[in-house]
N, C-alpha and C positions, 0 to 999 in steps of 0.2 A: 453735703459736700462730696462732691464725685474726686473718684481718684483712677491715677492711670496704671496701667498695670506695673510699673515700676515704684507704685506707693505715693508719688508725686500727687496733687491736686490738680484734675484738670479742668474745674472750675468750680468758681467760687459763688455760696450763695448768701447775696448781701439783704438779703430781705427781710421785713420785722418780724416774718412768719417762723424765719430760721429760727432769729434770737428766741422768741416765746418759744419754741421746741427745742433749744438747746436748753433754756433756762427749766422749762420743764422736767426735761430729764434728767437734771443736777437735782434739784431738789427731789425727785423723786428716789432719785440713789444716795439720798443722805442718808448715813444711818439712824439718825432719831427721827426719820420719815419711815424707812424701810425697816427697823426690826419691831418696834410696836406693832407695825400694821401687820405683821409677821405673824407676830404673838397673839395680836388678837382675833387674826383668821381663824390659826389654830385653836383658838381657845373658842371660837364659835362654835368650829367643828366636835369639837370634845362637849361640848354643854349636854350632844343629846346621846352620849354616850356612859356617862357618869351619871352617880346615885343623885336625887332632887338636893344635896343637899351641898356636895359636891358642885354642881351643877350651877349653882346658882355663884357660888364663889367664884368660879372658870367664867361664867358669864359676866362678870363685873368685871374681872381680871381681861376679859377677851372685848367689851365696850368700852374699857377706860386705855388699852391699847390702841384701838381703833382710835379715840377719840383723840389721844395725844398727837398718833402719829399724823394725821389730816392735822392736826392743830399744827404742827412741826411744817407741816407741807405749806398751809397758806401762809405761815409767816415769814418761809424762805423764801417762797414762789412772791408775795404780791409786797412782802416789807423791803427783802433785799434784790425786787427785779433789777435794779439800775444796777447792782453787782455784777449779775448776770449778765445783763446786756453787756457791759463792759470786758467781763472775760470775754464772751461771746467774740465783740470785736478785738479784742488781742491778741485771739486765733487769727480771725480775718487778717490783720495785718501781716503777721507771722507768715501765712499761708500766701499771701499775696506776694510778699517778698522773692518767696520760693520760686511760683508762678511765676515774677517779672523777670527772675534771672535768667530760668529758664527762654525763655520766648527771647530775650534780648541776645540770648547766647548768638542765637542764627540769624534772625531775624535782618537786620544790617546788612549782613553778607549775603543773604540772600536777594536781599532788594538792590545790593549794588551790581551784582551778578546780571540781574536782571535788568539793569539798566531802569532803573522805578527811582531817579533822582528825588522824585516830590516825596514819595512814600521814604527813603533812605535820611530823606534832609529829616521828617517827622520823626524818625526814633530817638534822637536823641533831645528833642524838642520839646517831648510827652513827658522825658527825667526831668530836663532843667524845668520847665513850668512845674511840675508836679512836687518836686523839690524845693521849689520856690515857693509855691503855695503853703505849705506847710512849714515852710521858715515865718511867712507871716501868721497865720495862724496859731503858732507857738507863742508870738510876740501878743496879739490880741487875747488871747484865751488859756486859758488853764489847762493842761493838755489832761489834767484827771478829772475835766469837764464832761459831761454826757456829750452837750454839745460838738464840742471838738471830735470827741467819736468818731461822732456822725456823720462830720461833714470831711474827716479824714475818710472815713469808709467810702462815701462818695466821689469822693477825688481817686481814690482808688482803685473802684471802679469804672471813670472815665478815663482812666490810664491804661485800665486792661483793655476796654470796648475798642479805644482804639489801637491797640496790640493785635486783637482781634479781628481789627479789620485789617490792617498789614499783614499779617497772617493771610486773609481773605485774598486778600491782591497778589501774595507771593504763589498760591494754589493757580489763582488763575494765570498769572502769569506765566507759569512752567510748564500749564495745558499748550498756551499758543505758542510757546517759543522757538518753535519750528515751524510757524507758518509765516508765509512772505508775502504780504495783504498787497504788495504793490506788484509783486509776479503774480498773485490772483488777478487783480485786475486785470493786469496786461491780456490775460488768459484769456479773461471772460470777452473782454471786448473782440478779440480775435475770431472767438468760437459765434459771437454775435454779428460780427461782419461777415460768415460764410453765406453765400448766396442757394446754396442746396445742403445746407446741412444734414449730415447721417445720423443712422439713430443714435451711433456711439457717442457721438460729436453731443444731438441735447442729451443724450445721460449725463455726459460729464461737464456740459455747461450747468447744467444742474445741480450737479454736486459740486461744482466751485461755485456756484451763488449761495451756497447752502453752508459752506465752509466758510466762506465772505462773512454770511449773515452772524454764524456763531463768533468770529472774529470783532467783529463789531458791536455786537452784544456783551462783548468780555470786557472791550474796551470801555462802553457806557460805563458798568458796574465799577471797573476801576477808577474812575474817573469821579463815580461818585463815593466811593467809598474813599476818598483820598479828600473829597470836599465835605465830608462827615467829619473826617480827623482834623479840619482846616477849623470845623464849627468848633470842634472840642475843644482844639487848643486856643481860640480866639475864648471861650465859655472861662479856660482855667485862670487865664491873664484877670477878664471881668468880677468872676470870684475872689482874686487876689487883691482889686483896685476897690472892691470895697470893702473889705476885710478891713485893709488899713484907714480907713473912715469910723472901726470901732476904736482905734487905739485914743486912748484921754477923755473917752467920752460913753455913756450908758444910755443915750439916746435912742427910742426906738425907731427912728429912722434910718439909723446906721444900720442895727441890728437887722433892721426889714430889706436895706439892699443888698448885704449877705444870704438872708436867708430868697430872696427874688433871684440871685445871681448862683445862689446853689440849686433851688431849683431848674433853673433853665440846664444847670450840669442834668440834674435827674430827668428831664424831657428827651435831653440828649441820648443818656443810658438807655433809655426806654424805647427811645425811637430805635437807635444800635440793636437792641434784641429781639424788637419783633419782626425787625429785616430779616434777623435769622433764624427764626420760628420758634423764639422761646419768651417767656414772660419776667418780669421783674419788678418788684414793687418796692419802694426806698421811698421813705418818707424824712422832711429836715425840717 
């Protein structure tokens, strides 16, 4: 988990890889993990230092160490993984909490500043679904379910990606917001009607077509990064409609259109992070 220089999380890593390397290194800093294995380093080390008879006492003493603590180690690591994973995600939420406040602090204000109606209408759109979802959720599922977890982490998830891309749009935003694409135009056609034009005259047609074009490219971007947030939040409503298809019933077809309907959330994530050149693996 990366942090920003103010301590803050500046983002979060929801992947199984995490959890097995969080869980990892719990049980490895257990004490009936870490001081046997401790004792019996030491006691390896000392075996060829001491008299044979000695030696052989430190040696049993430094193998039955060894052997404990690894015995301590797999039965926290592979008996209590589902512990672990679960602390694991009650940082995540914790930590995601922190994250949404943050980001939602400006977020708004800046999109309304910015005159970004679709991306300003989406902020508050990503809480209430996101809050919603997890109100059904709660009602189908045991909330000290592995399950639920999991698919809280994912919801979580698609809450930040799309943060992330509002974010994404409020940056680009604030590049263009001093350029006036309909005074480009005017510009350029003017400079394209000149019948002898100078050389100053295509330099600078030049470079308003060139400012046109980054103009227009910012807008695509926003455009789709605004129809990304559209897919999410139509994905969060889908996840929610079949959620309530488990309640009264252990069917596994229910259970299959939740997990079909949280997947397409995780296609979504995936799809979100490799736009912005990073990787992410969520499995439900």
């Amino acid at each position: 988990m990366k942090k920003t220089p103010e301590g803050g999380p500046s983002e979060l890593d929801f992947s199984d890889g995490a959890v097995r390397k969080d869980a990892l290194a719990e049980t490895l800093q257990h004490p009936l993990t870490l001081w046997p294995l401790a004792i019996g380093t030491v006691g390896a080390v000392a075996v060829g230092v001491f008299s044979p008879a000695s030696a052989l006492l430190i040696g049993i003493i430094a193998v039955g160490g060894v052997g404990f603590g690894a015995t301590n180690w797999a039965l926290k690591f592979f008996g209590g993984k589902d512990e672990y994973m679960q602390q694991h995600y009650a940082k995540l939420h914790e930590q995601f909490e922190i994250m949404k406040e943050k980001k939602l602090a400006t977020l708004g204000t800046d999109l309304k500043k910015l005159k970004c109606k679709q991306g300003y209408d989406q902020v508050p759109q990503f809480e209430e679904k996101f809050q919603n979802l997890l109100a059904v959720l709660e009602r189908v599922l045991s909330v000290t379910e592995m399950t639920f977890s999991r698919y809280k982490v994912t919801a979580e998830q698609v809450y930040n990606s799309g943060l992330e891309n509002l974010n994404r749009i409020v940056t680009i935003l604030t590049n263009m917001d001093d350029i006036d694409r309909q005074d480009l135009e005017g510009r350029i056609k003017a400079l394209q009607a000149l019948q002898a034009p100078r050389q100053s005259d295509t330099i600078t047609l030049k470079a308003l077509q060139e400012r046109a074009r980054l103009f227009d490219e910012s807008v695509v971007e926003v455009d789709a990064l605004l129809a990304q947030n559209e897919q999410a939040l139509t994905a969060i409503d889908a996840a929610g409609r079949a959620a309530t298809s488990i309640r009264g019933t252990k069917s596994s077809a229910a259970s299959g259109n939740l997990d079909s309907a949280m997947g397409e959330l995780v296609t979504l994530i995936e799809r979100a992070r490799t736009g912005q050149g990073k990787s992410l693996t969520l499995s439900v």
